[in-house]
C-alpha positions in Angstrom: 7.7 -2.4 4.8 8.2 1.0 3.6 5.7 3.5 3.4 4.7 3.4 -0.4 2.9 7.4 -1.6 2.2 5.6 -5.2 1.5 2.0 -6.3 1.7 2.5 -10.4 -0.3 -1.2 -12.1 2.0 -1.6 -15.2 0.1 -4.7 -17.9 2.4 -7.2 -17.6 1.9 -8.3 -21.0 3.2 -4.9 -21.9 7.0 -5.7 -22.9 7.6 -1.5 -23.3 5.7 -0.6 -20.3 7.4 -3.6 -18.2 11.0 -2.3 -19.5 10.5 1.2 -18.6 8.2 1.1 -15.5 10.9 2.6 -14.1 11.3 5.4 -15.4 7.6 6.7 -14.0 8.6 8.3 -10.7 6.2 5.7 -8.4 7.7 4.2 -5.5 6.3 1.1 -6.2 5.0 -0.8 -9.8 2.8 -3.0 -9.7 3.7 -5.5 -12.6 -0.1 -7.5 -13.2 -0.5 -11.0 -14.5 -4.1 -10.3 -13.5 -7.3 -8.4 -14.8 -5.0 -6.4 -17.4 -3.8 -9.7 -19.2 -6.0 -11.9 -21.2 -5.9 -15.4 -20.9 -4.5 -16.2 -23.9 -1.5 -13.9 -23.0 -0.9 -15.3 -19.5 1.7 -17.1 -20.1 4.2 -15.1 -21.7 3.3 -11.9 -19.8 4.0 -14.6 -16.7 7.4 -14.8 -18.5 8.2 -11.4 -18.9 7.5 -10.0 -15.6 9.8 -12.8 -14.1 12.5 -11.5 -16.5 11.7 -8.0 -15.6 11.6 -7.9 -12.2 15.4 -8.3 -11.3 16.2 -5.8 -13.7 13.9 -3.5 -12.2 14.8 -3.8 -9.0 18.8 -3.6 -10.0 17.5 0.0 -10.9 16.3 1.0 -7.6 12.7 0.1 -8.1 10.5 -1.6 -6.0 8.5 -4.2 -7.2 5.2 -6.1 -6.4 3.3 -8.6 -9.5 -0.4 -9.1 -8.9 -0.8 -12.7 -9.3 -4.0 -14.6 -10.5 -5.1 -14.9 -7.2 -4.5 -17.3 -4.3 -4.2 -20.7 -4.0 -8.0 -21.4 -3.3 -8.6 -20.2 -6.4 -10.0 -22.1 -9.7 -8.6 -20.8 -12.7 -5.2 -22.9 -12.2 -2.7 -19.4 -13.2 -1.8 -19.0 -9.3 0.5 -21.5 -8.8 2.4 -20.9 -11.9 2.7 -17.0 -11.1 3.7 -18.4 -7.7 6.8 -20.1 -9.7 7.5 -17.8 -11.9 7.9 -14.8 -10.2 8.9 -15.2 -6.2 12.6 -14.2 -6.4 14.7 -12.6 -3.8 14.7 -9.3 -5.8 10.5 -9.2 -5.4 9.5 -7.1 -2.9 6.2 -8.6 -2.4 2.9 -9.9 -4.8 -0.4 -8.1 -4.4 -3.2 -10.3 -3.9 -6.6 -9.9 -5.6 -10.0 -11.3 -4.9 -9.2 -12.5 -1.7 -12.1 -13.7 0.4 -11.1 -15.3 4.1 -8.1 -15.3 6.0 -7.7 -19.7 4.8 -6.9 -17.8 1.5 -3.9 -16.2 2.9 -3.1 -18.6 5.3 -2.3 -21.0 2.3 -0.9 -18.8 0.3 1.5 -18.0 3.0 2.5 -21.7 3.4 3.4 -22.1 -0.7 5.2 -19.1 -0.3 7.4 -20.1 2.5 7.9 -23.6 0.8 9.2 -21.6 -2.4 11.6 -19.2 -0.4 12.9 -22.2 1.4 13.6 -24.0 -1.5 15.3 -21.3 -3.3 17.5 -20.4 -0.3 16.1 -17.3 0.8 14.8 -15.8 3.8 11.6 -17.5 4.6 8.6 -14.6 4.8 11.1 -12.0 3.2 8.1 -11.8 0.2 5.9 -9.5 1.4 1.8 -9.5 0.4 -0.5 -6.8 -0.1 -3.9 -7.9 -0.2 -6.9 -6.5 -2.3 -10.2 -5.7 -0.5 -12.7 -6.0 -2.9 -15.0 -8.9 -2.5 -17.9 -8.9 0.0 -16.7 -11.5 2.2 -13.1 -9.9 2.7 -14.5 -7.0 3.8 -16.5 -8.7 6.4 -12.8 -9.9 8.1 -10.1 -7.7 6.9 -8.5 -8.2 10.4 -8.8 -11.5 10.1 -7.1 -11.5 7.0 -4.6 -9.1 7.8 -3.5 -11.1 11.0 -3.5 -14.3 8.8 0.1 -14.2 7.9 3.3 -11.8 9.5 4.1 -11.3 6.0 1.0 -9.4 5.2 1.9 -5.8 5.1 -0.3 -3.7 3.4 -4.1 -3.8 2.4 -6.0 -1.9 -1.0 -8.8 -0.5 0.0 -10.9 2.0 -2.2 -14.4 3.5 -4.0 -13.7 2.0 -6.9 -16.0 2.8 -9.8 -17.1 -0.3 -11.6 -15.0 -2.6 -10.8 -14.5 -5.3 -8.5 -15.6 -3.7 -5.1 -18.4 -2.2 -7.1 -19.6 -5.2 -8.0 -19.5 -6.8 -4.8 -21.5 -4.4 -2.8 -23.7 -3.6 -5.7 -23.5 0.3 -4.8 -24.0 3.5 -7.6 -21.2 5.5 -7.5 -21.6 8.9 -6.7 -18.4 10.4 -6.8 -14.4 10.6 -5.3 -13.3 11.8 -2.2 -16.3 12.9 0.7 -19.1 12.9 -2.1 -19.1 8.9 -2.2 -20.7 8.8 0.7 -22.1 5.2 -0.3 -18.3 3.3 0.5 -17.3 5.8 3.2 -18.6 3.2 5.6 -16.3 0.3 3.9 -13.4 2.7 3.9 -13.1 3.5 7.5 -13.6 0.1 8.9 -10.8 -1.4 6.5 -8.4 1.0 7.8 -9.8 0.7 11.2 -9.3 -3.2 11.0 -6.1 -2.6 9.1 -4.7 -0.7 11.8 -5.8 -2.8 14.8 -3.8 -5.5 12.5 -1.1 -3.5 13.0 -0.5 -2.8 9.3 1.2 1.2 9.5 0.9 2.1 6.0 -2.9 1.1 4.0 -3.0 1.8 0.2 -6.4 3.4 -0.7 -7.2 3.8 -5.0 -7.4 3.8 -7.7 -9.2 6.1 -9.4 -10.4 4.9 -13.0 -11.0 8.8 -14.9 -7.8 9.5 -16.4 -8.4 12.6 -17.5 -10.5 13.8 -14.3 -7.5 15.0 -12.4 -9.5 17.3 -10.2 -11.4 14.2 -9.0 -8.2 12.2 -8.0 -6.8 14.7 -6.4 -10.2 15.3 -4.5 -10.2 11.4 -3.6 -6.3 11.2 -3.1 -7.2 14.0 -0.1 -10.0 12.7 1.1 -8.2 9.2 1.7 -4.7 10.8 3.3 -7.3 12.7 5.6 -9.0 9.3 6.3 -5.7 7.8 7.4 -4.2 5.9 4.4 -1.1 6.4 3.4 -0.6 5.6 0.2 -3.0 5.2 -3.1 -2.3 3.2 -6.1 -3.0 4.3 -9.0 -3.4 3.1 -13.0 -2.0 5.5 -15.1 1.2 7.1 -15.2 0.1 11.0 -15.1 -1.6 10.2 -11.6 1.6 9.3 -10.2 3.0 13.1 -9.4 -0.6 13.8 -8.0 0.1 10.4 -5.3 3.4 11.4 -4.6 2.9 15.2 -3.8 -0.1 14.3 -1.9 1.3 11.9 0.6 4.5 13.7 0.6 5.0 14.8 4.3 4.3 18.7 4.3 7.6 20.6 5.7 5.3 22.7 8.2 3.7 19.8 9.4 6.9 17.8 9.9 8.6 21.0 11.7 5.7 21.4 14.0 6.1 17.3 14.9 9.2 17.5 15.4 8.6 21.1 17.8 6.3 18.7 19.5 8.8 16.3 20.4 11.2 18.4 21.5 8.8 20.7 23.5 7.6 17.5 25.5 11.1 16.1 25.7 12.0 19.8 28.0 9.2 19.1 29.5 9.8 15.6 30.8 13.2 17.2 31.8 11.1 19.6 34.2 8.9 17.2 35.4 6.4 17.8 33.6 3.7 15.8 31.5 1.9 18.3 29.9 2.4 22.0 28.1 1.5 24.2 25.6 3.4 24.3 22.2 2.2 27.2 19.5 -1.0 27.4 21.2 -2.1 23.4 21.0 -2.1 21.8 24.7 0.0 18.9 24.2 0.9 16.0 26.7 2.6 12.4 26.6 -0.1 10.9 24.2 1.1 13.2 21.8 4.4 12.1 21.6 3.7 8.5 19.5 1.3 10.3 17.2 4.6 13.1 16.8 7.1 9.5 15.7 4.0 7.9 13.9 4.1 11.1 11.9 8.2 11.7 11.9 8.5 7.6 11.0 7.0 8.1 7.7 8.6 11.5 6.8 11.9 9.9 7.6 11.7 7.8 4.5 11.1 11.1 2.4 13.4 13.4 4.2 15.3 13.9 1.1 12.6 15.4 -0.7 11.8 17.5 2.1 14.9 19.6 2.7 14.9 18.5 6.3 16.7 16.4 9.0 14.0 14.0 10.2 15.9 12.3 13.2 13.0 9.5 14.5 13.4 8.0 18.4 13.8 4.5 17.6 12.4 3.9 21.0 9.1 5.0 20.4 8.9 2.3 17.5 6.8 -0.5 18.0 
């Protein structure tokens, strides 16, 4: 999967917001048959996201649907999201609620019985899966090893909502001043990562108008290590994208790295000082970690970001 700087939720019930999601600048929408829709209008927002979502993506968008769930679930919606909307022109669903990794591991067989059915490639819908219940957070690498197709997690301090629930905590604030889910933060990226999943989402940020607090929490969460944050509203989508756009000093001095260690190696050398930083070896797969993801955004950067395939994993 591609690195994704915004995740934009869009009601899927929302016939004018579905038709233009577009047209909002984030590299991913998130159409939702979920907590956004009410039951009564389940149905025909099911309907219109699976109309929508070819259209979108024959404009250059990429698209996920949050879905009612998982398979284990009671309410009975899953399966017919499931149905409705898995096409080869979805990216990939983002999975709420999500407790164990039997969740996912069922989910993943339904899906693979759909994209076989349909004749298309088998695990080419990708999941992203919400960390917000108590029990998920106990085993996010469990989950996240669950299934290949997982490829990205949500993981945030979400004020009053599902993950505040679970943990029962009083939010104090975004970015380093929630001190109360710093501790849930850093191990779901830590198990994210030992999952192998490169790019974790954190969000969303629920104050519309507060956008000196997203931006403070958006900061905090690229320092952290995510990569990504998804986000609710259409004005917070700029802030996302600048944020976790790759800075132009930071990609030059990567790419200075690589190259500096590269003569190096030439020498016979393992180690050396580049702009007053002692660098060695180890440095070199944080320096394509860092250059992997600018890649993608290279455009927007007004730079050449040429990435050594051979450091890829």
């Amino acid at each position: 999967m591609d690195p994704i700087r915004s995740a934009l939720f869009i009601p899927g019930n929302r016939e004018k917001w579905v038709r233009n999601a577009h047209t909002n600048g984030a590299d991913v929408v998130v159409l939702d048959l979920e907590d956004s829709v009410p039951p009564s209008e389940k149905e025909d927002a099911r309907e219109l996201v699976a109309e929508y979502v070819p259209k979108l993506h024959a404009k250059g968008q990429r698209v996920f649907v949050r879905v009612n769930g998982h398979p284990n679930t009671d309410e009975g919606y899953t399966e017919h999201d499931l149905e409705s909307v898995v096409c080869e022109e979805l990216e990939g669903l983002m999975i709420p609620k999500v407790r164990e990794p039997d969740d996912i591991e069922r989910l993943d067989a339904v899906l693979t019985h759909i994209e076989r059915r349909e004749g298309f490639d088998p695990e080419s819908t990708d999941l992203a899966v919400s960390i917000e219940t108590a029990r998920a957070m106990r085993q996010v690498y469990e989950i996240c090893s669950a299934a290949d197709r997982v490829a990205t997690i949500g993981c945030g301090a979400v004020k009053g909502t599902d993950t505040n629930h679970a943990l029962g905590f009083e939010w104090t604030g975004p970015g380093r001043k929630g001190l109360e889910t710093v501790h849930l933060r850093e191990q779901a990226l830590m198990d994210a990562r030992a999952a192998g999943i490169d790019y974790p989402l954190a969000g969303t940020y629920v104050d519309v108008e507060d956008t000196e607090g997203l931006r403070e929490d958006i900061q905090f969460s690229r320092e952290m290590g995510y990569t990504g944050y998804v986000v609710i509203h259409p004005s917070h989508v700029e802030h996302a994208n600048e944020m976790f756009t790759p800075d132009s000093d930071e990609v030059e001095y990567w790419l200075g790295v690589r190259e500096a260690l590269a003569e190096a190696e030439a020498e016979g050398k393992s180690a050396v000082r580049y702009e007053g930083d002692m660098i060695d070896t180890a440095n070199l797969g944080t320096a394509e970690r860092y250059l992997k993801y600018a890649r993608v955004f290279e455009d927007e950067l007004d730079l050449e970001v040429a990435v050594d395939r051979t450091q890829e994993t």
